[in-house]
ZAGU-361951 format. One record per residue: residue number from 1; residue in one letter; x, y, z of N, C-alpha, C, O in turn. Coordinates in Angstrom, 2 decimals, decimal comma. Example, Ala and Ser with C-alpha at 12.3 -4.5 7.8 and 13.67 -1.06 7.14 Angstrom:
REM residues 2
(site 1 'a' (13,19 -5,69 7,80) (12,30 -4,50 7,80) (13,20 -3,30 7,80) (14,24 -3,32 8,46))
(site 2 's' (12,85 -2,25 7,08) (13,67 -1,06 7,14) (12,90 0,03 7,87) (13,41 1,14 8,04))
***
This chain:
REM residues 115
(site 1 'x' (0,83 -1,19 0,00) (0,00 0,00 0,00) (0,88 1,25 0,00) (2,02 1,40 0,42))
(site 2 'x' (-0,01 2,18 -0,61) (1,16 3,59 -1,06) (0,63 4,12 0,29) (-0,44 4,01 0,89))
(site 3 'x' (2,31 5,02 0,63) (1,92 6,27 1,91) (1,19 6,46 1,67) (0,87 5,92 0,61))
(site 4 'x' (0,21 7,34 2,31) (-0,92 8,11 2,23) (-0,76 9,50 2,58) (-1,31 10,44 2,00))
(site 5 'x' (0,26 9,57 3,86) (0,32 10,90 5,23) (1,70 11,20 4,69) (2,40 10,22 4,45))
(site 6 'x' (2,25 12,49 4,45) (3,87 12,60 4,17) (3,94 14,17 4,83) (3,22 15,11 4,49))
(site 7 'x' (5,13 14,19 6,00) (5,15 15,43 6,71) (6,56 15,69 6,36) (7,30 14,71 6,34))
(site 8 'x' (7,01 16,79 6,08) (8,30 17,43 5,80) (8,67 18,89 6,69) (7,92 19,84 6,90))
(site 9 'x' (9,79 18,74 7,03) (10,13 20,16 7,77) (10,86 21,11 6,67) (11,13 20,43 5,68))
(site 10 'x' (11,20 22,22 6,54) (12,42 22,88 6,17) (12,42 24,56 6,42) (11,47 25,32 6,59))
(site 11 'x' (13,60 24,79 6,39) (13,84 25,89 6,63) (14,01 27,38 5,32) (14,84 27,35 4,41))
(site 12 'x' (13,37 28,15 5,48) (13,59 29,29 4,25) (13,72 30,67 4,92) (12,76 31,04 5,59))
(site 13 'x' (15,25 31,81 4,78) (15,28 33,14 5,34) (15,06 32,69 7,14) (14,30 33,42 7,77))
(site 14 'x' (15,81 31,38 7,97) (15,69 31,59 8,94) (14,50 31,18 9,57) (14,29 31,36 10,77))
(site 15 'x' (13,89 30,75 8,96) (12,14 30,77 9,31) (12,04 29,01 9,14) (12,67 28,43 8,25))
(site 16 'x' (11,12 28,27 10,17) (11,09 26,79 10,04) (9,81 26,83 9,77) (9,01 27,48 10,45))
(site 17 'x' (9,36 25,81 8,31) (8,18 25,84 7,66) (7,98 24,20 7,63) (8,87 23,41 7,30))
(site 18 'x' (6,52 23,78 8,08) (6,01 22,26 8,20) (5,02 22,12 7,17) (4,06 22,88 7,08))
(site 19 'x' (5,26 21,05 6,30) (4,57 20,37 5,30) (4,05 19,25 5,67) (4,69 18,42 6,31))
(site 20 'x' (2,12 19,02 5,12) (1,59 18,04 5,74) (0,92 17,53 4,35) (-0,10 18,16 4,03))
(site 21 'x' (1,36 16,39 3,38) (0,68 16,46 2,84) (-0,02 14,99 2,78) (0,53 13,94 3,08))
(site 22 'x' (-1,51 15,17 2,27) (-2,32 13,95 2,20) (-2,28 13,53 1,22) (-1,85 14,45 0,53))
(site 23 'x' (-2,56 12,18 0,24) (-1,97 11,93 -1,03) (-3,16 10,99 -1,38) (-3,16 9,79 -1,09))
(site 24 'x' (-4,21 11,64 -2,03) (-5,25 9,90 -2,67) (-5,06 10,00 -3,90) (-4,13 10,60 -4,45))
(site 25 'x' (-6,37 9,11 -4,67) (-5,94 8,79 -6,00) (-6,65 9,98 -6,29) (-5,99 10,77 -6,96))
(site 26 'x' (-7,50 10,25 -6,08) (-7,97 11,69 -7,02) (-7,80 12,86 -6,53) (-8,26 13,81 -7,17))
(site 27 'x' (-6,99 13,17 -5,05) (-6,73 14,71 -4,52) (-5,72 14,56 -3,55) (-5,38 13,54 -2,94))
(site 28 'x' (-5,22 15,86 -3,49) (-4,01 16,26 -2,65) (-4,73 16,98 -1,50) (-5,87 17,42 -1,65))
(site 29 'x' (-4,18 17,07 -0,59) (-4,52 18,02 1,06) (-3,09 18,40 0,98) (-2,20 17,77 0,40))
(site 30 'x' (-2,94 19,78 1,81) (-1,98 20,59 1,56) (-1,78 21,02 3,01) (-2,76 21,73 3,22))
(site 31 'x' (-1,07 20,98 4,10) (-1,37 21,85 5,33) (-0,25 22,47 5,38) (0,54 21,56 5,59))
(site 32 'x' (0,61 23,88 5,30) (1,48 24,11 5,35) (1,31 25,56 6,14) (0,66 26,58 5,94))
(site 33 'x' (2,43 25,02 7,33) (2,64 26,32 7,95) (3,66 26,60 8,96) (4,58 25,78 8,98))
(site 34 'x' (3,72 27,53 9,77) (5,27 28,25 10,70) (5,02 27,36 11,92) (3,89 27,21 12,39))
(site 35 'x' (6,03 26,83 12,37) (6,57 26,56 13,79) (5,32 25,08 14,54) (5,79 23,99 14,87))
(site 36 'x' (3,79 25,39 14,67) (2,91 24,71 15,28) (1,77 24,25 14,10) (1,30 25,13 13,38))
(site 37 'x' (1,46 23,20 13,99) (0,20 23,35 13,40) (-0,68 24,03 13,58) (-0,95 24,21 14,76))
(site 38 'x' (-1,85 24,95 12,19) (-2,57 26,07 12,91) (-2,98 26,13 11,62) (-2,16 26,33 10,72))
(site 39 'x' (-4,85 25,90 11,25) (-5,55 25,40 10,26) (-5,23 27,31 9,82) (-5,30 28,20 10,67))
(site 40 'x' (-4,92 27,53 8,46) (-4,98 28,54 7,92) (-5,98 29,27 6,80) (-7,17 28,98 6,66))
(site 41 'x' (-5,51 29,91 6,32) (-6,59 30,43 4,78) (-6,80 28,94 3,69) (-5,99 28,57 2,83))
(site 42 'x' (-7,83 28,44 3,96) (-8,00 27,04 3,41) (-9,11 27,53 1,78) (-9,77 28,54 1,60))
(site 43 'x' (-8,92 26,41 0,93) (-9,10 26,58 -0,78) (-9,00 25,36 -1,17) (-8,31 24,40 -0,83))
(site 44 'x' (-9,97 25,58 -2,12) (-9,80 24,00 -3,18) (-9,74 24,35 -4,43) (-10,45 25,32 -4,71))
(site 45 'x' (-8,87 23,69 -5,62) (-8,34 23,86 -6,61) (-8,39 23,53 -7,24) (-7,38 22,88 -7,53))
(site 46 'x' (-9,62 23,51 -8,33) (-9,65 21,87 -9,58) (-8,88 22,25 -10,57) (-8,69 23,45 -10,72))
(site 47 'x' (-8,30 21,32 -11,43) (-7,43 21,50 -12,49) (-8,15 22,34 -13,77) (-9,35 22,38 -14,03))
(site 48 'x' (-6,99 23,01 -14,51) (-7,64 23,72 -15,87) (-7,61 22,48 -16,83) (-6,71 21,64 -16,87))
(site 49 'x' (-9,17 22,53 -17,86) (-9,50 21,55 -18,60) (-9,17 22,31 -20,19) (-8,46 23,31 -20,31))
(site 50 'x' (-9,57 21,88 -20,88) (-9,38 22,19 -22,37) (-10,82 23,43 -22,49) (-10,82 24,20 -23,45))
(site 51 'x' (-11,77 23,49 -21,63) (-12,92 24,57 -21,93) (-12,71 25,69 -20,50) (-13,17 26,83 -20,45))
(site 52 'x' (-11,90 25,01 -19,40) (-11,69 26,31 -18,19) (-10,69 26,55 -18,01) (-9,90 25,76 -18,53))
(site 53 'x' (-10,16 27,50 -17,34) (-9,09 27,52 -16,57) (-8,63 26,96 -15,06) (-9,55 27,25 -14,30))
(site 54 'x' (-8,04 26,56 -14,65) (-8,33 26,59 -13,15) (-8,70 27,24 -12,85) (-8,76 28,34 -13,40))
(site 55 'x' (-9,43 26,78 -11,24) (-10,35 28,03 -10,13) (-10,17 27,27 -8,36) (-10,13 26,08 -8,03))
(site 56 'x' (-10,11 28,33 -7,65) (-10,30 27,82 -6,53) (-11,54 28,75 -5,98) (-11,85 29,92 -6,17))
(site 57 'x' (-12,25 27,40 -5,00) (-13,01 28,09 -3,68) (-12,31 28,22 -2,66) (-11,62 27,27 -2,27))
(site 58 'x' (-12,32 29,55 -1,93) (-11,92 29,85 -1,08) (-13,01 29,09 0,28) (-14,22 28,91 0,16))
(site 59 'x' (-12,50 28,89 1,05) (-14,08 28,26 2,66) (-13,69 29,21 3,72) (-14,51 29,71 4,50))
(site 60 'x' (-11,88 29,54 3,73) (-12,39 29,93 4,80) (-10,97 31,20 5,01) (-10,16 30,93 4,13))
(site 61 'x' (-10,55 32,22 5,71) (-9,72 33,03 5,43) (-9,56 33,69 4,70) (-9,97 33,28 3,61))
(site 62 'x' (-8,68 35,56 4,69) (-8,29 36,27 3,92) (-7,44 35,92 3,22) (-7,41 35,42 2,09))
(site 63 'x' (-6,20 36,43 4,47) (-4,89 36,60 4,45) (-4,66 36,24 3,44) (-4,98 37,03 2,56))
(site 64 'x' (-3,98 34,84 2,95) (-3,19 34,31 1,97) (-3,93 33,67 0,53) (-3,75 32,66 -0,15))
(site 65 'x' (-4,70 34,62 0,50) (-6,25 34,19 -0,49) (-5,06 33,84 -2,14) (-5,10 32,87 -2,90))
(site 66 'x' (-4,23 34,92 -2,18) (-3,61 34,53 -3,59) (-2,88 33,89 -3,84) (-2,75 33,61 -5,03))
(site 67 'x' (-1,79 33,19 -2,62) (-0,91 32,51 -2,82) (-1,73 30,62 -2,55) (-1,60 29,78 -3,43))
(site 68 'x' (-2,38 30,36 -1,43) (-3,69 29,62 -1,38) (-3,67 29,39 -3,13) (-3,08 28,41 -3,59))
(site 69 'x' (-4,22 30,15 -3,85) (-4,76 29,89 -5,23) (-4,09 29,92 -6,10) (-4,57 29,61 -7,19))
(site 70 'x' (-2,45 30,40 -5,99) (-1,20 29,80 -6,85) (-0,84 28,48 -6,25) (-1,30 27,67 -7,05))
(site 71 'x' (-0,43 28,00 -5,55) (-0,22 27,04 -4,91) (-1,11 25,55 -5,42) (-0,66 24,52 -5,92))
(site 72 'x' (-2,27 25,87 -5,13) (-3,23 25,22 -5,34) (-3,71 24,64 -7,17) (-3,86 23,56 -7,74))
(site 73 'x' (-3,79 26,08 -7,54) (-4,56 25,45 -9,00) (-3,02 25,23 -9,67) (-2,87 24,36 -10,53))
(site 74 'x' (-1,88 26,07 -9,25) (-0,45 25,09 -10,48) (-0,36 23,59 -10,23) (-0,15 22,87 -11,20))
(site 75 'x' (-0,55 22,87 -8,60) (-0,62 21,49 -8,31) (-1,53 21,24 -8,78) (-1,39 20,16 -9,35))
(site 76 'x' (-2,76 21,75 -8,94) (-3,90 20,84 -9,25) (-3,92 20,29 -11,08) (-4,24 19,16 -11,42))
(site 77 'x' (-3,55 21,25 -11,92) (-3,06 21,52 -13,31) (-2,33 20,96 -13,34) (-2,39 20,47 -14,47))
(site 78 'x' (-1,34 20,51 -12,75) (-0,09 19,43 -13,28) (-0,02 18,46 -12,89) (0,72 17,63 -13,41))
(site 79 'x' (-0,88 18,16 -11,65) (-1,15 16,76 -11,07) (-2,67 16,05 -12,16) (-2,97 14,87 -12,28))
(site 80 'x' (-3,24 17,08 -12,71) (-5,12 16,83 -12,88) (-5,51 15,61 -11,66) (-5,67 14,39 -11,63))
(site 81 'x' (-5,57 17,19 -10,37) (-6,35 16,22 -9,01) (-6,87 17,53 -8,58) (-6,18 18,53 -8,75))
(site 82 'x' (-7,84 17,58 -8,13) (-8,42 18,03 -6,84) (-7,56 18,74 -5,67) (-7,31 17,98 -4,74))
(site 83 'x' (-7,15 19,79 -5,57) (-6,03 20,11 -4,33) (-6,65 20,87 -3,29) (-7,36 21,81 -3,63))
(site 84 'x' (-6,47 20,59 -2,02) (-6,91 21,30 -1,18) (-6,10 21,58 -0,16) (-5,73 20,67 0,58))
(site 85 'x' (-5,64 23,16 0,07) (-4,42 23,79 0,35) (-4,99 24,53 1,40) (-5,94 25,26 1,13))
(site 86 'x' (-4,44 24,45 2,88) (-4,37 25,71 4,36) (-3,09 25,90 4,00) (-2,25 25,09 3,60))
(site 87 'x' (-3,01 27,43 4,25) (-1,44 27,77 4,40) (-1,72 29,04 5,52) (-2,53 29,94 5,35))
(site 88 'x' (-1,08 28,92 6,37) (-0,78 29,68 7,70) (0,75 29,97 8,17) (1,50 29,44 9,00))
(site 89 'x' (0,83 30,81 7,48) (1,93 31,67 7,57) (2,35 33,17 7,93) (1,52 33,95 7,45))
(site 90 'x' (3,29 33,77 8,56) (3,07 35,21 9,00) (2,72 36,15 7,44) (1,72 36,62 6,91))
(site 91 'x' (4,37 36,05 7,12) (5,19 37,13 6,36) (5,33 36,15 4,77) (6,31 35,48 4,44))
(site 92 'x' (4,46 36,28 4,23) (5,22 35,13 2,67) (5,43 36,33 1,78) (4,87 37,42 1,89))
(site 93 'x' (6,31 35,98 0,89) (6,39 37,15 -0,53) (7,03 36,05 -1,59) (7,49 34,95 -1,29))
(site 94 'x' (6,92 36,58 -2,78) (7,11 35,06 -3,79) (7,94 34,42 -4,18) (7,77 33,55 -5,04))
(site 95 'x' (9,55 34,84 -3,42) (10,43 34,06 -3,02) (9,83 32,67 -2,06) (9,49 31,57 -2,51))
(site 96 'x' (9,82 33,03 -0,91) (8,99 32,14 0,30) (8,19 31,22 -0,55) (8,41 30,02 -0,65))
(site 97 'x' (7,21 31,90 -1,17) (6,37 31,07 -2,33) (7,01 29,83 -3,05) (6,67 28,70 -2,68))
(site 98 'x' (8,09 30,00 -4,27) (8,37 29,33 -4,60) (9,50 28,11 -4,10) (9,85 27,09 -4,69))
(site 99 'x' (9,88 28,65 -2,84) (10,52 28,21 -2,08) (9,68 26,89 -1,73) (9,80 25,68 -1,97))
(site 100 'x' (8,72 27,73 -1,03) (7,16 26,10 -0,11) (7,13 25,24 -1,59) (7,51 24,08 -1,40))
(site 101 'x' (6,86 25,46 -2,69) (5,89 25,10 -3,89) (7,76 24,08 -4,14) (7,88 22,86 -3,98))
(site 102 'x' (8,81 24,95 -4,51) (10,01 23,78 -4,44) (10,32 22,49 -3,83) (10,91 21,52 -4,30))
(site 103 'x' (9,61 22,73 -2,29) (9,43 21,72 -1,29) (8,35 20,37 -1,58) (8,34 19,15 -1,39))
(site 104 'x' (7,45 21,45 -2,16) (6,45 20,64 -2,26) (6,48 19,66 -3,60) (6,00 18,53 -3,65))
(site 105 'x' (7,18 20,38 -4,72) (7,02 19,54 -5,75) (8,30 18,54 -5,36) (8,06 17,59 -6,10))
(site 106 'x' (9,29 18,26 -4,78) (10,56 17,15 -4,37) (9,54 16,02 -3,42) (9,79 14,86 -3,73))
(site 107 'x' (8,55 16,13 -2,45) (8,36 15,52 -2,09) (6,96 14,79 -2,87) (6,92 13,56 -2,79))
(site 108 'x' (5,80 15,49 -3,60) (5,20 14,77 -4,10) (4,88 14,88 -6,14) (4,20 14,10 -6,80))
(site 109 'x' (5,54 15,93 -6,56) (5,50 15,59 -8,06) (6,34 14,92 -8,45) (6,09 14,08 -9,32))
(site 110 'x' (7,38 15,07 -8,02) (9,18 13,99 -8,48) (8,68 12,73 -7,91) (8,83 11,70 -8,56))
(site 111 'x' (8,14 12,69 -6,83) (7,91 11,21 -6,51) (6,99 10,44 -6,96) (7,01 9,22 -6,77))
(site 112 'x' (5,70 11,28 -7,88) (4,39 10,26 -8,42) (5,26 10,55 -10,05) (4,36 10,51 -10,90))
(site 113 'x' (6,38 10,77 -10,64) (6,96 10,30 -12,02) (7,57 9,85 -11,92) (8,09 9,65 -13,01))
(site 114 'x' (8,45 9,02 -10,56) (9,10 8,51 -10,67) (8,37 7,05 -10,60) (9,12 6,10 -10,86))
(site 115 'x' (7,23 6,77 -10,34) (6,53 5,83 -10,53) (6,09 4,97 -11,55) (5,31 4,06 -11,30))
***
């Protein structure tokens, strides 16, 4: 049976950032955030088709409404899954960004092609 649960730590600018991710056959869960677990600006992300673009619903939070929905619909578009992304973080800017999204694609896009 494949993992299911995959948690990653790392560090970016000094700052310690925790990755929680959930892994099924048709969607990703995303929990990413500073120091403690702490449910954040949460979104879901369906992939862009040949007639849409991607889109996310937002459920719940401001704060990180745009990065939430980069995060979200580029995984969901290159995975074609379902993504559903909290991110709870102080201070992000789109270094930090591609930094988390770097993290994130080593532990689960490199690892479902290497399959």
């Amino acid at each position: 049976m494949k993992e299911v649960t995959l948690t990653k730590s790392f560090e970016i600018q000094d700052q310690k950032y925790e990755l929680i991710i959930v892994s099924l056959e048709n969607a990703v869960s995303l929990f990413i955030y500073e120091d403690t677990p702490k449910f954040g600006t949460f979104g879901v992300s369906v992939p862009a088709t040949e007639l849409m673009s991607a889109s996310t619903l937002y459920i719940t939070g401001q704060k990180n409404e745009q990065y939430v929905r980069m995060i979200g619909e580029r995984l969901a578009t290159r995975m074609q899954k379902l993504v559903l992304t909290s991110l709870n973080v102080q201070d992000i800017n789109n270094e930090i960004l591609l930094k988390i999204f770097e993290n994130i694609e080593k532990e689960l896009i490199i690892k479902e092609e290497k399959k």
